[in-house]
N, CA, C and O atoms as CSV, one atom per row, in Angstrom:
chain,resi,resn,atom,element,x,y,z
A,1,UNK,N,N,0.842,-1.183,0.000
A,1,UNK,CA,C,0.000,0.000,0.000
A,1,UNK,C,C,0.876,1.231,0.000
A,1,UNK,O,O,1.333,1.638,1.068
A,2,UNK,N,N,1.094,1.751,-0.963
A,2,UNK,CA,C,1.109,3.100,-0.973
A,2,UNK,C,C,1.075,4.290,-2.424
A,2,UNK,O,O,0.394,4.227,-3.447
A,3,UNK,N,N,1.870,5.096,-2.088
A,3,UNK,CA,C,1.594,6.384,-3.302
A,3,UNK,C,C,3.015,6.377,-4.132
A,3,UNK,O,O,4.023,5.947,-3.573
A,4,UNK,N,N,3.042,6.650,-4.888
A,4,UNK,CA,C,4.565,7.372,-5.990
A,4,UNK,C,C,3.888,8.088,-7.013
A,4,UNK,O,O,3.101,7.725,-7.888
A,5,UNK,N,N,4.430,9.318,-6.668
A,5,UNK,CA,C,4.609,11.122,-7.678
A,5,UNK,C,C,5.991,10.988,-7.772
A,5,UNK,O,O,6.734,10.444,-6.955
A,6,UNK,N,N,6.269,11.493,-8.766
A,6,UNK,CA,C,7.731,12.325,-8.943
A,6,UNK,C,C,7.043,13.153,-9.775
A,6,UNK,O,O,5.845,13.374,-9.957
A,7,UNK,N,N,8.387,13.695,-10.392
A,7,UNK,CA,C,8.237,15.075,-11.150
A,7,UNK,C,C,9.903,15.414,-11.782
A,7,UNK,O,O,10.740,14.980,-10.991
A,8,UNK,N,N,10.342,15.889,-12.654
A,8,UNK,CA,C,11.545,17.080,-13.160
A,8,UNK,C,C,11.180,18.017,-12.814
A,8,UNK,O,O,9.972,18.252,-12.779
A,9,UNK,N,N,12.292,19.069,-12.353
A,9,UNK,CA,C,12.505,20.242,-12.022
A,9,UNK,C,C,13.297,20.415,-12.640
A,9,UNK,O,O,14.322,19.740,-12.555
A,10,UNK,N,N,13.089,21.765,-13.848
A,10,UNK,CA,C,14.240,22.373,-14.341
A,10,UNK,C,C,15.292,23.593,-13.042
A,10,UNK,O,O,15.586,24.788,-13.068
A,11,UNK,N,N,15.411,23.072,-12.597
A,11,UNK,CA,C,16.423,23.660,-11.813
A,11,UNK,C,C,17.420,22.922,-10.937
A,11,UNK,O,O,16.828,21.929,-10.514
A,12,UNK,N,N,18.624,22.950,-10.484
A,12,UNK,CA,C,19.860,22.369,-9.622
A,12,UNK,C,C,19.491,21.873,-8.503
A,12,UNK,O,O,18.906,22.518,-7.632
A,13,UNK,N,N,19.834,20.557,-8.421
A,13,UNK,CA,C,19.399,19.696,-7.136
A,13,UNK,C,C,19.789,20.694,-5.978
A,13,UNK,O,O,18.891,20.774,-5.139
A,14,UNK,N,N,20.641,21.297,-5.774
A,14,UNK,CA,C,20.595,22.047,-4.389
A,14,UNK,C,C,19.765,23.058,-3.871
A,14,UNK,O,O,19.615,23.365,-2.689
A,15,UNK,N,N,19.121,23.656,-5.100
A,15,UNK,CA,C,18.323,24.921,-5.115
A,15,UNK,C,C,17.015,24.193,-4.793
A,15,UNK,O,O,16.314,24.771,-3.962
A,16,UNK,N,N,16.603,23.180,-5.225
A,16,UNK,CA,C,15.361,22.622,-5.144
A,16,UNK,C,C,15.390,21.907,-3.911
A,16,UNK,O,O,14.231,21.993,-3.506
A,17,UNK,N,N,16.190,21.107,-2.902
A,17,UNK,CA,C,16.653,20.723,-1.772
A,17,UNK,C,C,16.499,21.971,-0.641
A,17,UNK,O,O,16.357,21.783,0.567
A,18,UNK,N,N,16.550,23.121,-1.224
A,18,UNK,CA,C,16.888,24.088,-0.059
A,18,UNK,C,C,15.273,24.492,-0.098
A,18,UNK,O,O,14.631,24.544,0.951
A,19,UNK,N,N,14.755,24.732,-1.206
A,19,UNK,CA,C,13.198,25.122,-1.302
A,19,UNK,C,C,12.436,23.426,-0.753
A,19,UNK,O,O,11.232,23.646,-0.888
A,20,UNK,N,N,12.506,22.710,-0.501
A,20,UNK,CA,C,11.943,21.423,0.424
A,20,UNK,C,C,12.226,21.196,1.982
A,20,UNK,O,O,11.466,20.721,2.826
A,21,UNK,N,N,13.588,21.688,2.132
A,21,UNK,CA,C,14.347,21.157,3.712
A,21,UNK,C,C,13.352,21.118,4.670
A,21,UNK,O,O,13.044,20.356,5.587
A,22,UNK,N,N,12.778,22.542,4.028
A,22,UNK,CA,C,12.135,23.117,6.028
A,22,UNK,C,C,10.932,22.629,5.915
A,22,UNK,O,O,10.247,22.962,4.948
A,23,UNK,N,N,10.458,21.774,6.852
A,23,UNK,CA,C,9.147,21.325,7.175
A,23,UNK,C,C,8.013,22.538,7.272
A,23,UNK,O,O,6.873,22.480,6.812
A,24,UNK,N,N,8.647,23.709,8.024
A,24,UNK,CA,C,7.551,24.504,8.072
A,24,UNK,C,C,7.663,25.987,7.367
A,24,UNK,O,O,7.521,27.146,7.757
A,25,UNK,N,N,8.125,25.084,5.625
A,25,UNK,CA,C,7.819,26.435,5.167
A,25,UNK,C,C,7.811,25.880,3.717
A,25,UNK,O,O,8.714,25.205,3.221
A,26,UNK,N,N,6.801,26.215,3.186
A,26,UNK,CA,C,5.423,25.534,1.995
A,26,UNK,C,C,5.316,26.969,1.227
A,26,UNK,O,O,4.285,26.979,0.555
A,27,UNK,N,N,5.845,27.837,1.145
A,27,UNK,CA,C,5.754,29.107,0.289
A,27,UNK,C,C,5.915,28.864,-0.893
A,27,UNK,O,O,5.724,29.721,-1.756
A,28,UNK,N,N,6.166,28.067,-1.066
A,28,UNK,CA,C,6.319,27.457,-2.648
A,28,UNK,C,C,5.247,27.172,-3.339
A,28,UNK,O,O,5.089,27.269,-4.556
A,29,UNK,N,N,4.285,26.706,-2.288
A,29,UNK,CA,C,2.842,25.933,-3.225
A,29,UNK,C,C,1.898,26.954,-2.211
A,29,UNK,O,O,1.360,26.575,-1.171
A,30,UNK,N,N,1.855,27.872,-2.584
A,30,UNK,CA,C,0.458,28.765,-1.972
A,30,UNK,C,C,-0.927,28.406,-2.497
A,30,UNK,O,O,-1.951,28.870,-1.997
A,31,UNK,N,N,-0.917,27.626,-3.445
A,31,UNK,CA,C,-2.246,27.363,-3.844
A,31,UNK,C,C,-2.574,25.995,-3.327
A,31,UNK,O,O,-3.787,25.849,-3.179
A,32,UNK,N,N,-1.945,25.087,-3.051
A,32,UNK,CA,C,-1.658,23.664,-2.489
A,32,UNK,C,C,-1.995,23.917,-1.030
A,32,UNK,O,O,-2.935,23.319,-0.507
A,33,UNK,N,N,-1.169,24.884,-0.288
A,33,UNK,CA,C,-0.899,24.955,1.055
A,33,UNK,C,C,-1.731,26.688,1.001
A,33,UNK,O,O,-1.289,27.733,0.522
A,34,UNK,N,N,-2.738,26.479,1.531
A,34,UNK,CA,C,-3.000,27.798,2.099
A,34,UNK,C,C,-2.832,28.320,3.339
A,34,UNK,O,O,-2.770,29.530,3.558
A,35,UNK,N,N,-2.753,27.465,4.166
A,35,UNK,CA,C,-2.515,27.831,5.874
A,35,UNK,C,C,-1.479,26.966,6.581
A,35,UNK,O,O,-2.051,25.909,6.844
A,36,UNK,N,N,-0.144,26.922,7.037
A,36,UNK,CA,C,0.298,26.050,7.810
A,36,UNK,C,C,0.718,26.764,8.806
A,36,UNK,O,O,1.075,27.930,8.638
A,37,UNK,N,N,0.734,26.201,9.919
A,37,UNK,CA,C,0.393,26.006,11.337
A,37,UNK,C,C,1.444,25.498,12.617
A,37,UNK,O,O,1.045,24.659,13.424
A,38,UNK,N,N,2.449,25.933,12.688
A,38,UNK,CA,C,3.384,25.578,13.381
A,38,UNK,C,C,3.488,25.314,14.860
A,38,UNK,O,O,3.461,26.187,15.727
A,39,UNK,N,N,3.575,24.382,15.000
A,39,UNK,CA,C,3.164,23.398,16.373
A,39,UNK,C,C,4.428,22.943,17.177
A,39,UNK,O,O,5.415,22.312,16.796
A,40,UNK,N,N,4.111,23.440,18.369
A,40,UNK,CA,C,5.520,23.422,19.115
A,40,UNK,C,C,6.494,24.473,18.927
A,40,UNK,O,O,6.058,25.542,18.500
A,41,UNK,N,N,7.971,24.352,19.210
A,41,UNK,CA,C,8.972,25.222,19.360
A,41,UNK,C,C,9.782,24.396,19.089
A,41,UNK,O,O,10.421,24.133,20.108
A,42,UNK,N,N,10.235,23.620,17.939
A,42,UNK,CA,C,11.268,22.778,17.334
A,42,UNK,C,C,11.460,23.279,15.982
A,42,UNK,O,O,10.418,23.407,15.339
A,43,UNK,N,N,12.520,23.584,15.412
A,43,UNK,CA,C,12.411,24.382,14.227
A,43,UNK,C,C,12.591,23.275,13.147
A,43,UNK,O,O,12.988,22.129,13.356
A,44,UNK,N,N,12.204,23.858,11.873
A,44,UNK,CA,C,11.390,23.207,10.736
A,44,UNK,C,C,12.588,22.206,10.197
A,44,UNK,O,O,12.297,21.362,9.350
A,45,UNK,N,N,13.744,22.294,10.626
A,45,UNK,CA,C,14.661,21.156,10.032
A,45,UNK,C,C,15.481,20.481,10.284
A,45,UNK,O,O,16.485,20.060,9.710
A,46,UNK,N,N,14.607,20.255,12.082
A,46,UNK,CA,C,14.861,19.453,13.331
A,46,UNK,C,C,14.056,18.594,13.398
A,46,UNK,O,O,12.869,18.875,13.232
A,47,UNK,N,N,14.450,17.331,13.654
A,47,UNK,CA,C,13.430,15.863,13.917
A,47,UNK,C,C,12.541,15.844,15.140
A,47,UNK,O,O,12.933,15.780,16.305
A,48,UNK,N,N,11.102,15.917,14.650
A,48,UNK,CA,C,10.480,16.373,15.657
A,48,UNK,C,C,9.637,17.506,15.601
A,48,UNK,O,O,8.847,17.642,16.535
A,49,UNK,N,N,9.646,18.514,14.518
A,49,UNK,CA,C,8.692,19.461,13.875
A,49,UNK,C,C,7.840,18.782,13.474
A,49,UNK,O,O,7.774,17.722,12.852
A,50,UNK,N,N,6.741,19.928,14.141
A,50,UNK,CA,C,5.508,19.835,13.889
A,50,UNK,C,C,4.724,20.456,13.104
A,50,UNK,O,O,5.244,21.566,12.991
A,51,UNK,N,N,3.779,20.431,12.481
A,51,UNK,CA,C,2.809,21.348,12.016
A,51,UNK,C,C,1.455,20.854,11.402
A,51,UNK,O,O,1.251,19.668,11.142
A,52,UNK,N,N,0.257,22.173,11.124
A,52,UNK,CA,C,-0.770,21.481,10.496
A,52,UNK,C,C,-0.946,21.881,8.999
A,52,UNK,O,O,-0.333,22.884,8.633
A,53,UNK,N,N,-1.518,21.382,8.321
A,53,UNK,CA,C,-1.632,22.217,6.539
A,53,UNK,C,C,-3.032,22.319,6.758
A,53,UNK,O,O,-3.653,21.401,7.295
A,54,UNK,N,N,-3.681,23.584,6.303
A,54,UNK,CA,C,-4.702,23.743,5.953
A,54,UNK,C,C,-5.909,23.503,7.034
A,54,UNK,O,O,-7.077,23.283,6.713
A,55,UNK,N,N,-5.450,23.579,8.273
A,55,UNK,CA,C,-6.340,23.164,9.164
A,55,UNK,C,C,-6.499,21.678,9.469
A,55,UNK,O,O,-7.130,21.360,10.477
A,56,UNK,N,N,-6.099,20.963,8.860
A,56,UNK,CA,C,-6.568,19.628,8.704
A,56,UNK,C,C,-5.309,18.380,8.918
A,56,UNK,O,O,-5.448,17.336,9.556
A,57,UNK,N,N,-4.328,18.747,8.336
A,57,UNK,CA,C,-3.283,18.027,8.234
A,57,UNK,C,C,-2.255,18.285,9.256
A,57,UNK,O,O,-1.545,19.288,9.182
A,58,UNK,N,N,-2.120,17.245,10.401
A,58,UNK,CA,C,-1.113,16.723,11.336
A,58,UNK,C,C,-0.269,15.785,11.335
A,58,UNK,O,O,-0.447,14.581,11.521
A,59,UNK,N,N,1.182,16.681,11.000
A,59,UNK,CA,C,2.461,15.675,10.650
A,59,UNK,C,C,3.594,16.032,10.964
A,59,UNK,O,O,3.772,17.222,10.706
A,60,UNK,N,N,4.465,15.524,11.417
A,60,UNK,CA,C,5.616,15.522,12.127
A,60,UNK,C,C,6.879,15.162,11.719
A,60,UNK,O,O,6.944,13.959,11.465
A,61,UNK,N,N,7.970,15.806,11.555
A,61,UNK,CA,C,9.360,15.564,10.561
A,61,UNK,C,C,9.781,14.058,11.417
A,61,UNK,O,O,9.805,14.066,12.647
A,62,UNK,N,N,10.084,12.867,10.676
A,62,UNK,CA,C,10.593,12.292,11.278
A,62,UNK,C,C,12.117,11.947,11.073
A,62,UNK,O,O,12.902,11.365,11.822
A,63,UNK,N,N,12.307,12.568,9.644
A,63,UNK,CA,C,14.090,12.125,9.343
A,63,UNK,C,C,14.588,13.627,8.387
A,63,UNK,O,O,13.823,14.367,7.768
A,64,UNK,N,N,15.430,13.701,8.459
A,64,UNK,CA,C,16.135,14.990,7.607
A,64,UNK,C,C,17.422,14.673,7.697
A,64,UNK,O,O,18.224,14.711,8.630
A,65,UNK,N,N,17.528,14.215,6.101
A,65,UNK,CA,C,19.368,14.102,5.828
A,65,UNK,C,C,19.693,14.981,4.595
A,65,UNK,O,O,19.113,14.812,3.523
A,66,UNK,N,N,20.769,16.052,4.816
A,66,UNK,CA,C,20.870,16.833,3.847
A,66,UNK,C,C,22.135,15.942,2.922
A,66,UNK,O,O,22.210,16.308,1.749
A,67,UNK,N,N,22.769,15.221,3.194
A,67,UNK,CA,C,23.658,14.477,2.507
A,67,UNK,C,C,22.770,13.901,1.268
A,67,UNK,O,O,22.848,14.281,0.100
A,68,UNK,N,N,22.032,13.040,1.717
A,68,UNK,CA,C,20.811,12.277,0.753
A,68,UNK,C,C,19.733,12.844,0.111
A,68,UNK,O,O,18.979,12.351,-0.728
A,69,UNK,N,N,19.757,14.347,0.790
A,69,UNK,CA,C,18.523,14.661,0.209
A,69,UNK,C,C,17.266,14.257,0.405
A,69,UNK,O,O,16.384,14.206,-0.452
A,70,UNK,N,N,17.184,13.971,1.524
A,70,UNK,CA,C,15.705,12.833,1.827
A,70,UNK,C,C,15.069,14.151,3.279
A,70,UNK,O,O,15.479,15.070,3.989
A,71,UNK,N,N,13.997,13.449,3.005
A,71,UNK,CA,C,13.332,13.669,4.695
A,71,UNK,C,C,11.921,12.727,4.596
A,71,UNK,O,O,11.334,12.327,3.591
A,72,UNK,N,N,11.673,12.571,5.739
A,72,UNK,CA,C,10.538,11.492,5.950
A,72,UNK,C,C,9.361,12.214,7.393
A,72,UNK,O,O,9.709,12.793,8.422
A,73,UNK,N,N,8.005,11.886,6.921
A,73,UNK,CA,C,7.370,12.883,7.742
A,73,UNK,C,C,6.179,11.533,8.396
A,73,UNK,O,O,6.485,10.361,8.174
A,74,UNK,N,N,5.150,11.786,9.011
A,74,UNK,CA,C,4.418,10.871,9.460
A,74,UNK,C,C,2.924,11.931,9.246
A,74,UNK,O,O,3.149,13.141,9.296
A,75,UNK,N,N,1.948,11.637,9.092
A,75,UNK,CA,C,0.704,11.997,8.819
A,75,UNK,C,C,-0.237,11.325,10.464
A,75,UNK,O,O,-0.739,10.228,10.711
A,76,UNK,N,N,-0.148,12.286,11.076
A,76,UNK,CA,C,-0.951,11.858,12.442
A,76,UNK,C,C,-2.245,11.921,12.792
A,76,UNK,O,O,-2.687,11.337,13.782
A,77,UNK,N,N,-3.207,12.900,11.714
A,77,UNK,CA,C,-4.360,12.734,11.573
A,77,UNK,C,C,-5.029,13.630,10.656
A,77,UNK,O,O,-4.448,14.712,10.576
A,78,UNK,N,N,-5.811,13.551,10.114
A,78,UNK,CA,C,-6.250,14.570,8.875
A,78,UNK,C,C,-7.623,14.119,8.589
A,78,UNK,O,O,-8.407,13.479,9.289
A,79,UNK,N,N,-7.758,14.711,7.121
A,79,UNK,CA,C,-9.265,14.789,6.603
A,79,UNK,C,C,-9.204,12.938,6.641
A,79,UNK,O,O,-8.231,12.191,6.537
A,80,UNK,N,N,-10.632,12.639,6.828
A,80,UNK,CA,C,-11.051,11.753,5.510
A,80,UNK,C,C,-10.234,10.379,5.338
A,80,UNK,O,O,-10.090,9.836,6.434
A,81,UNK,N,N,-9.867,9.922,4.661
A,81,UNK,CA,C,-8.934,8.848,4.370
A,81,UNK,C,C,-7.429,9.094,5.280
A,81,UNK,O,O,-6.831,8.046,5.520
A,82,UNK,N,N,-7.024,9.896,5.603
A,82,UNK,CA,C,-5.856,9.955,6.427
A,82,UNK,C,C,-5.712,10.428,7.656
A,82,UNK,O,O,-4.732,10.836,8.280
A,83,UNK,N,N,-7.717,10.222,8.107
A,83,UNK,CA,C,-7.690,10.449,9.517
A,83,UNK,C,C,-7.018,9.370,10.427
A,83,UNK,O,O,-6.843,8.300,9.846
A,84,UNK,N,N,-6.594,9.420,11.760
A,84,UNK,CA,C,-6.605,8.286,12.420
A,84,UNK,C,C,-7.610,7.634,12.749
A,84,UNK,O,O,-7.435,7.149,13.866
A,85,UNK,N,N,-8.433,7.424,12.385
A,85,UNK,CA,C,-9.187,6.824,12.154
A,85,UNK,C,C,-9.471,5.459,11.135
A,85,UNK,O,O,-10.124,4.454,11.419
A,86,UNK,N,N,-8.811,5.751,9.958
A,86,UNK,CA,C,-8.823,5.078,8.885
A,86,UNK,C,C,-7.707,4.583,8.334
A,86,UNK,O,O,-7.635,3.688,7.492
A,87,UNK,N,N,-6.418,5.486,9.073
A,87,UNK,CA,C,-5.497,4.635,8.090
A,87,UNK,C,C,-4.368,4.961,9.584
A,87,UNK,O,O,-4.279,5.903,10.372
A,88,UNK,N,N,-3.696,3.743,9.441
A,88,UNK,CA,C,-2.043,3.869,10.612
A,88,UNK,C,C,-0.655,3.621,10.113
A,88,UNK,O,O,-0.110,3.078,9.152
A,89,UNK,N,N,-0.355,4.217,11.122
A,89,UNK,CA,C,1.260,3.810,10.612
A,89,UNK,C,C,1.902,4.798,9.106
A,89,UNK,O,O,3.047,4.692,8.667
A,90,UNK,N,N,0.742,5.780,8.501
A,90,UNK,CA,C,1.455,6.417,7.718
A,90,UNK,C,C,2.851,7.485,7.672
A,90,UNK,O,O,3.156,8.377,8.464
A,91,UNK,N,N,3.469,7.072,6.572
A,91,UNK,CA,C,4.701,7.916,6.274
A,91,UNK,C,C,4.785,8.259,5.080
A,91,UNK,O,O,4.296,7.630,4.142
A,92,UNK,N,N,5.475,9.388,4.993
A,92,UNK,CA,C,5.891,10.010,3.755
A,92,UNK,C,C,7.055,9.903,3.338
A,92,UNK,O,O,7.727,9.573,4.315
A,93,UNK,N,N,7.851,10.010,2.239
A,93,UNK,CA,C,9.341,10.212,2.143
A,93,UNK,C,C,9.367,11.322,0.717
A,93,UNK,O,O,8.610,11.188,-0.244
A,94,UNK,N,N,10.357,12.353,0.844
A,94,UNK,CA,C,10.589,13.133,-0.157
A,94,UNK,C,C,12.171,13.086,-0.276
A,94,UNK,O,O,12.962,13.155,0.665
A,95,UNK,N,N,12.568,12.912,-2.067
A,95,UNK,CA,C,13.749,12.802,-1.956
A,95,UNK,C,C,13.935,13.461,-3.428
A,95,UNK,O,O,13.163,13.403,-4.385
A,96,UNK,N,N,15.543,14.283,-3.287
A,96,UNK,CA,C,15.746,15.114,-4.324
A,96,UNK,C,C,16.874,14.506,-4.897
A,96,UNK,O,O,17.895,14.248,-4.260
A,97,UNK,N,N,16.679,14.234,-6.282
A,97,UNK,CA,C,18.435,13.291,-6.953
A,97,UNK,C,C,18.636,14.290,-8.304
A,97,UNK,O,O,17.903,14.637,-9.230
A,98,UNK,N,N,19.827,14.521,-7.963
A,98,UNK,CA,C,20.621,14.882,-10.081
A,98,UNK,C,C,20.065,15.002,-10.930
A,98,UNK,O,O,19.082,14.406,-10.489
A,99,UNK,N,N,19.705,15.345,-12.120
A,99,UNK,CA,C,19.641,14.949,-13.165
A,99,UNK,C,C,20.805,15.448,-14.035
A,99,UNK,O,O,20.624,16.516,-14.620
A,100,UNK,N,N,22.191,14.695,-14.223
A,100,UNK,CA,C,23.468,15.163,-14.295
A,100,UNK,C,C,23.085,15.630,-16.085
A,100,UNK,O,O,23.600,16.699,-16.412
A,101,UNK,N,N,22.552,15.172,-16.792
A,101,UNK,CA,C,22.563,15.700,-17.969
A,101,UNK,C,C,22.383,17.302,-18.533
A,101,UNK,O,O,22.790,17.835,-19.566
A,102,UNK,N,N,21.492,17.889,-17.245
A,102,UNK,CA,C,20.971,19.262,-18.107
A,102,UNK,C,C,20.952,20.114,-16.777
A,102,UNK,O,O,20.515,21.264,-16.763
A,103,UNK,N,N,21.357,19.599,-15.876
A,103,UNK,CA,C,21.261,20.163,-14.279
A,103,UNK,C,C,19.787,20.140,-13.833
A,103,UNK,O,O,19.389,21.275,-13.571
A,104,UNK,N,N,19.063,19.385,-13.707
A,104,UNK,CA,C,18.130,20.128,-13.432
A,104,UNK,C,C,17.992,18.850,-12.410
A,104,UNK,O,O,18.879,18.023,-12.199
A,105,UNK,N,N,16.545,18.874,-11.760
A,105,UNK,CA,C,16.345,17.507,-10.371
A,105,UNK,C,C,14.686,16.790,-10.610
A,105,UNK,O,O,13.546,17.227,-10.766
A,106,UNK,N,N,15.337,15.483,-10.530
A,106,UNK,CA,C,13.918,14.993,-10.409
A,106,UNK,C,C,13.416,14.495,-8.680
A,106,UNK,O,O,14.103,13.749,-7.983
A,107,UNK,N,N,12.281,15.019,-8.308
A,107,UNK,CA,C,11.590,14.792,-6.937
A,107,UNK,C,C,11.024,13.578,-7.312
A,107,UNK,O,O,10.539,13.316,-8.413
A,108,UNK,N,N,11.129,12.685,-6.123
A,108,UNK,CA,C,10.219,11.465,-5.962
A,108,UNK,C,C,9.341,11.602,-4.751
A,108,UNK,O,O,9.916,11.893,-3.702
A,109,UNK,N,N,8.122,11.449,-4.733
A,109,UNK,CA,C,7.324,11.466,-3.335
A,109,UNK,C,C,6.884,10.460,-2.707
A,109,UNK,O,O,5.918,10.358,-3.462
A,110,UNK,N,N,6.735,9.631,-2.000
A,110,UNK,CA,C,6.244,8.630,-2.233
A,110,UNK,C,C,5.547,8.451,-0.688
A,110,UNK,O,O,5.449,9.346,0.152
A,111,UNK,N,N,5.119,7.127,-0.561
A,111,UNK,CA,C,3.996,7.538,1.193
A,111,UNK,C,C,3.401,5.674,1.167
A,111,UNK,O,O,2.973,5.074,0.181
A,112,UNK,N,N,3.558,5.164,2.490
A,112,UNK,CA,C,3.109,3.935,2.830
A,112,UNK,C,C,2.526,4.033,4.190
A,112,UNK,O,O,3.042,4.804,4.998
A,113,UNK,N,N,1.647,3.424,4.463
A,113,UNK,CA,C,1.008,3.087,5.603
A,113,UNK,C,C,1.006,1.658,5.818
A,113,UNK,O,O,1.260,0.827,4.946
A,114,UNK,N,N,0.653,1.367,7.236
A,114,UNK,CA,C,0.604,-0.272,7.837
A,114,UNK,C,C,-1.119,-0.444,7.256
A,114,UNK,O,O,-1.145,-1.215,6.297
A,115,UNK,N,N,-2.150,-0.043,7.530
A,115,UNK,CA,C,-3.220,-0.656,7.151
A,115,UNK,C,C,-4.374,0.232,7.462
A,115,UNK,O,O,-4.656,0.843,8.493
A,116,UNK,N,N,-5.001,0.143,6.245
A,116,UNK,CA,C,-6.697,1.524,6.150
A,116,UNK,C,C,-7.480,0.904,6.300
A,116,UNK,O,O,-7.408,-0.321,6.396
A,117,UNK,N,N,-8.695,1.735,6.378
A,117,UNK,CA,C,-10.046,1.470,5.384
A,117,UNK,C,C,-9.716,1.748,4.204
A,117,UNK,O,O,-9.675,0.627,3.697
A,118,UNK,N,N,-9.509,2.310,3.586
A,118,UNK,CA,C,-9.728,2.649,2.204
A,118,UNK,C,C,-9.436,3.737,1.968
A,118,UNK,O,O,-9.637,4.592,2.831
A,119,UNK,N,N,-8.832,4.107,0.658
A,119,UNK,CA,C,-9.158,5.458,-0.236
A,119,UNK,C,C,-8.220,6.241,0.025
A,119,UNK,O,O,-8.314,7.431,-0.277
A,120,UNK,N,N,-6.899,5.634,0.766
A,120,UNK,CA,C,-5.558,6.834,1.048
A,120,UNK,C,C,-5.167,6.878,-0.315
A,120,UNK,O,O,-5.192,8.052,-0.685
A,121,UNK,N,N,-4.850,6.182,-1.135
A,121,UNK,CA,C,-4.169,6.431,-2.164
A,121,UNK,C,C,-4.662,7.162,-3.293
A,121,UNK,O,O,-4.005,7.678,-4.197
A,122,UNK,N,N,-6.320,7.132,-3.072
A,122,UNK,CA,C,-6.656,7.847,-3.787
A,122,UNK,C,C,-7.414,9.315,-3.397
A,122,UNK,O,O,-8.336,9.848,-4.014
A,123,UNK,N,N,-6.830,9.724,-2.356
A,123,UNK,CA,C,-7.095,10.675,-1.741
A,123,UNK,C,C,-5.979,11.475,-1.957
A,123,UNK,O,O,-6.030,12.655,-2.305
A,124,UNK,N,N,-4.754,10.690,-1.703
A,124,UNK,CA,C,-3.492,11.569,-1.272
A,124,UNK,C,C,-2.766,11.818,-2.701
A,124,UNK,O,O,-1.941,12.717,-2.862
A,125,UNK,N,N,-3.315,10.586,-4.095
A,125,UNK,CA,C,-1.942,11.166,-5.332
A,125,UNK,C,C,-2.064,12.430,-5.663
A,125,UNK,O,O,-1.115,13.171,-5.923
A,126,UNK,N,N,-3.866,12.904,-5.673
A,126,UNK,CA,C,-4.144,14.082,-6.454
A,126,UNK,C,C,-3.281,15.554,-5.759
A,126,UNK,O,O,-2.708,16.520,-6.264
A,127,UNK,N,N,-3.530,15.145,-4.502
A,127,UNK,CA,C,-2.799,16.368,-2.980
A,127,UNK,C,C,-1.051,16.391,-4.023
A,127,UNK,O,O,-0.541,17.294,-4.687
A,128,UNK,N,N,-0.564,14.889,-3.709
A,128,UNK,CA,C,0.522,15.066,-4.060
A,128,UNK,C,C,1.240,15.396,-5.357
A,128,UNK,O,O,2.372,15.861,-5.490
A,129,UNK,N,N,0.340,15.056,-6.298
A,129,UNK,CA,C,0.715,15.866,-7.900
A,129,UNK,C,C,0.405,17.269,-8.002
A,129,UNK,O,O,1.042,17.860,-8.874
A,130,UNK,N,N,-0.547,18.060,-7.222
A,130,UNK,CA,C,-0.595,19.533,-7.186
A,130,UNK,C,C,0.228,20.311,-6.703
A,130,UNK,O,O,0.389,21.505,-6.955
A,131,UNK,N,N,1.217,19.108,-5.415
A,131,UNK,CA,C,2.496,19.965,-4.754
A,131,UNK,C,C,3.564,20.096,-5.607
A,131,UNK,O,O,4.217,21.103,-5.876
A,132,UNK,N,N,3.702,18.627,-6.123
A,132,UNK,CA,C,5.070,18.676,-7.430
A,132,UNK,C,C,4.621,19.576,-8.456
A,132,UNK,O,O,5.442,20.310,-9.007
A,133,UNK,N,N,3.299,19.601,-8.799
A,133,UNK,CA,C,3.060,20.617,-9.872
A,133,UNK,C,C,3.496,22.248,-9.379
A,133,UNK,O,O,3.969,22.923,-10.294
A,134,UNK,N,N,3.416,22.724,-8.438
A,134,UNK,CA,C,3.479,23.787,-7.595
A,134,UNK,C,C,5.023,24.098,-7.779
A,134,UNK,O,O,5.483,25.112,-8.305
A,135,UNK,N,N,5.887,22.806,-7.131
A,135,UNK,CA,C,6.947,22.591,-7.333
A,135,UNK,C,C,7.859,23.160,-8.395
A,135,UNK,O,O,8.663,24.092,-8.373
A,136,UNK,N,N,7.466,22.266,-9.378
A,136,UNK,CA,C,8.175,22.508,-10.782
A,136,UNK,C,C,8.057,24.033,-11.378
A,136,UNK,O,O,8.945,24.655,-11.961
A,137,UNK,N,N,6.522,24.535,-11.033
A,137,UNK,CA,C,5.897,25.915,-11.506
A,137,UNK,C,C,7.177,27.227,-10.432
A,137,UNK,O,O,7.736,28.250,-10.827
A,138,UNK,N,N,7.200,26.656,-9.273
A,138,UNK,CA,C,8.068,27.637,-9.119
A,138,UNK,C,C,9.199,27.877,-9.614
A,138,UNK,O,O,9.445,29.075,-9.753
A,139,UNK,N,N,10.169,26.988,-10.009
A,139,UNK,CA,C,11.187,26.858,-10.651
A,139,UNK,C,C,10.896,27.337,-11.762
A,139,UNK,O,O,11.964,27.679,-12.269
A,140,UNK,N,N,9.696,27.663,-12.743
A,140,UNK,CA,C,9.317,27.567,-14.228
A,140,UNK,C,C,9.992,29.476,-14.373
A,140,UNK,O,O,9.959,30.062,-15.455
C-alpha cells in the first residue's frame, strides 16, 4: 500500500533541496498549502517538527538528511482517508536526486502506511501531484 509522484525540475538539485528542507515552510505551493500552522517550538529542520496544513493536516518531521537529500514525515491525523481513524502507521518520504545531464532535479514522493479502510491512495496522489506541480511551476 502506498503512493509514488515524482516530477523534473528544471532547476539544480541544491536549489530545489533548499526550497523542500524546512518542514515549516510551503511558500512554494500557496495554492496547495494555504494555511500552515506551526506546532511546538522545534524548528522546521529538526526531527520532531511539527505542524498542520490547511487546518486539517497533522504531521511531524521524522528524518532529515541533507547528505541524501531525503526527509521522511508521518501523517498523524487529517481529513477523511488519512484520519486516524482510517489509516495507521502512515509515512511520507521526499527525496531530491541529479539529473546530471541538463542540471536540473527529479523529486520522488512517495507515502506507505501499515493498514486503512480505504481510499488513502486515492485521496493523497491528487494532494501530491498539485504539490510537485506547484513545485516545478516555481522553478518555471
Amino acid at each position: 500500500m502506498g503512493c509514488y509522484n515524482s516530477v523534473t525540475v528544471n532547476a539544480p538539485v541544491d536549489k530545489v533541496w533548499e526550497t523542500l528542507r524546512n518542514f515549516h515552510d510551503l511558500s512554494w505551493c500557496p495554492e496547495v498549502i494555504t494555511q500552515l500552522e506551526v506546532v511546538g517550538d522545534v524548528g522546521g529542520t529538526e526531527t520532531g517538527a511539527k505542524r498542520i496544513l490547511n487546518g486539517a493536516f497533522h504531521e511531524t518531521l521524522l528524518t532529515l538528511d541533507d547528505e541524501e537529500r531525503t526527509f521522511s514525515y508521518s501523517i498523524d491525523d487529517g481529513p477523511e482517508a488519512v484520519s486516524n481513524d482510517n489509516v495507521q502507521g502512515y509515512i511520507g518520504k521526499v527525496r531530491v536526486f541529479p539529473v546530471t545531464d541538463n542540471d536540473a532535479t527529479f523529486v520522488l514522493w512517495t507515502s506507505r502506511w501499515e493498514s486503512s479502510g480505504g481510499g488513502v491512495q486515492e485521496f493523497c496522489d491528487p494532494i501530491y501531484r498539485a504539490l510537485l506541480g506547484a513545485l516545478k511551476s516555481h522553478f518555471a
